[in-house]
C-alpha positions in Angstrom: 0.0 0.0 0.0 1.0 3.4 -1.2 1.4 5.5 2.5 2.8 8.3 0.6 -1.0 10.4 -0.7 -2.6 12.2 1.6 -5.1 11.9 -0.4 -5.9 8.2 0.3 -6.4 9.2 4.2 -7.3 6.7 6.6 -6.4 3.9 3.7 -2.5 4.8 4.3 -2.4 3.5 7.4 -0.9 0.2 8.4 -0.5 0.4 11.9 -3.5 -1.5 13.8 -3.8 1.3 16.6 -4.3 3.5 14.1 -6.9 1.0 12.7 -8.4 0.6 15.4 -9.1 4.5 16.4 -10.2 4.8 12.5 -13.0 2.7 13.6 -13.8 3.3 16.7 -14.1 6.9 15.9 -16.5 5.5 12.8 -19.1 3.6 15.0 -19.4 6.8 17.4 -20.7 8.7 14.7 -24.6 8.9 14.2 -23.9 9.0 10.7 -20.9 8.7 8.2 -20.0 12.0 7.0 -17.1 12.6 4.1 -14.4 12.0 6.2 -14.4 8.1 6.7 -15.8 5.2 5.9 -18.1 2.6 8.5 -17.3 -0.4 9.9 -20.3 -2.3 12.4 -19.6 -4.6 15.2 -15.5 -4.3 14.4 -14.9 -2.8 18.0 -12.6 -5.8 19.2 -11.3 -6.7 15.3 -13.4 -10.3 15.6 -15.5 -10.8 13.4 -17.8 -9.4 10.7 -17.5 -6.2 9.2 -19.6 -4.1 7.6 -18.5 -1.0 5.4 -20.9 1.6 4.6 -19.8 3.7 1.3 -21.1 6.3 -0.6 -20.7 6.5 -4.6 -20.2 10.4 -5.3 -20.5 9.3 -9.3 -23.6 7.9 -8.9 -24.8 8.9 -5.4 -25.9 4.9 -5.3 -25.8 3.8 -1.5 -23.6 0.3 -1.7 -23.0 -1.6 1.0 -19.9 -3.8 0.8 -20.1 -7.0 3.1 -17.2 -8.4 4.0 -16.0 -11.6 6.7 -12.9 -12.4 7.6 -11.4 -15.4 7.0 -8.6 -17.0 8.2 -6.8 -19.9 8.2 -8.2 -22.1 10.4 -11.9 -21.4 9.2 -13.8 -24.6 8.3 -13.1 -25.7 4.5 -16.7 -25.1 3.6 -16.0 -21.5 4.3 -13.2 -21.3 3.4 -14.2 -22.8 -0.5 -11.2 -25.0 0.2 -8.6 -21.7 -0.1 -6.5 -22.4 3.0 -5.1 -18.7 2.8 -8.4 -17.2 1.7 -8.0 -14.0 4.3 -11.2 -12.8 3.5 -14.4 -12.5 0.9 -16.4 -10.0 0.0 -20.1 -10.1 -0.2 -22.2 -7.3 -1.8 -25.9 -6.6 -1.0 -26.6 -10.1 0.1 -26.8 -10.7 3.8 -28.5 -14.4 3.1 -25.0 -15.2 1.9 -23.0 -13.2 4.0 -24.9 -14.9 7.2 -24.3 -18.6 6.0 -21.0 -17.6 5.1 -19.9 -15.4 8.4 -16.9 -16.6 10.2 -14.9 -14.8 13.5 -11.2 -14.6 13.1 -8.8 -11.7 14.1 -6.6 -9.8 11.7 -3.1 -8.6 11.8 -1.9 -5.7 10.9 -0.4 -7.1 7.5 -4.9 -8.2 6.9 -5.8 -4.8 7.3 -2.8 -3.6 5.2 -4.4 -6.2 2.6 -8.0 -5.5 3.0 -7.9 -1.5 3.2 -6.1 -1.8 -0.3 -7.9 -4.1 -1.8 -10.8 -1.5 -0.9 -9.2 0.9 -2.7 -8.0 -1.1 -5.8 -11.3 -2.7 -6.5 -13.7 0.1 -6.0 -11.6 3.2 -5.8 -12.7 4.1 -2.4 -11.4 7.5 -1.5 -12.8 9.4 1.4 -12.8 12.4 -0.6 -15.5 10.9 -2.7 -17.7 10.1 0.4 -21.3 11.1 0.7 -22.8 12.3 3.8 -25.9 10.0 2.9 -29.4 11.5 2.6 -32.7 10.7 4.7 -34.0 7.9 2.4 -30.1 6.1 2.7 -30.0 6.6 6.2 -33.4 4.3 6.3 -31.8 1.9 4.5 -29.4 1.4 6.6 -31.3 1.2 9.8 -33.4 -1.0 7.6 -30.5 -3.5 6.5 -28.5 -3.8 10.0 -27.8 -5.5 11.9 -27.3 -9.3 11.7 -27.8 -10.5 15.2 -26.4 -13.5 17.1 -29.4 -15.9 17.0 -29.8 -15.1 13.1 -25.8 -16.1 12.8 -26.6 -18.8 15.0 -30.0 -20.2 13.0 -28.3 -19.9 9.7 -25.0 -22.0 10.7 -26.9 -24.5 13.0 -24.3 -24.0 16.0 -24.6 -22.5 19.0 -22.8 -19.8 20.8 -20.8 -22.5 23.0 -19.4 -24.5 20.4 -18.8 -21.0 17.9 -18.5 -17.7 20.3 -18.4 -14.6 18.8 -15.4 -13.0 20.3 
């Protein structure tokens, strides 16, 4: 990852204090303003993580699912990739619920994932959207995914799979 343009922001850091400030600063906010993006439930880096963007081209809301995925995740979600280190799921929380496994990153996974962000949808935080009233429903509309719908989809229970 480039660390050099300012003008990627928070997507130069690689340092996971930094990280996690970046998103702890994100879920205080009652809603995402140009400056950053969102990530949900990421407060203790287990788990699943949601990031909220805003597409200034289009002004289309997208929601980018993402789980992470590490190593030692079960084969059938890991599709068999043994250093799979996380997939992304877009707009479809049926999937991203059968498919949501706990794991913790390193610093080197958030290096990975915040520029893959980047590369693959050219997310800059100068191209963020504060969103509008209709967005902001949609959001309160599409989170969150709770435990005993993570639970019900995999068919395990919180003893033999806890969340963090």
């Amino acid at each position: 990852m480039d660390s050099r343009d300012p003008k990627r922001g928070i997507f130069k850091s690689t340092n996971l204090e930094n990280v996690q400030k970046i998103m702890s600063e994100a879920n205080a906010l009652e809603k995402p303003t140009k400056a950053a993006w969102l990530l949900r439930d990421s407060t203790t880096l287990l788990g699943s993580y949601t990031a909220t963007f805003y597409n200034s081209k289009d002004k289309i809301l997208n929601h980018i699912r993402l789980a992470i995925i590490t190593e030692d995740a079960p084969s059938e979600v890991n599709n068999n990739t043994s250093n799979r280190r996380w997939v992304n799921f877009n707009n479809n929380p049926q999937t991203y619920k059968n498919s949501l496994y706990k794991g913790k990153l390193s610093p080197k996974d958030w290096e990975t994932l915040l520029n893959f962000l980047y590369t693959a949808y050219h997310l800059d935080p100068a191209n963020m959207l504060t969103p509008n009233d209709s967005e902001k429903s949609l959001i309160q509309d599409y989170y969150p995914i709770n435990d005993s719908d993570f639970y019900a989809q995999n068919n395990r229970s919180p003893e033999n799979n806890p969340r963090g």
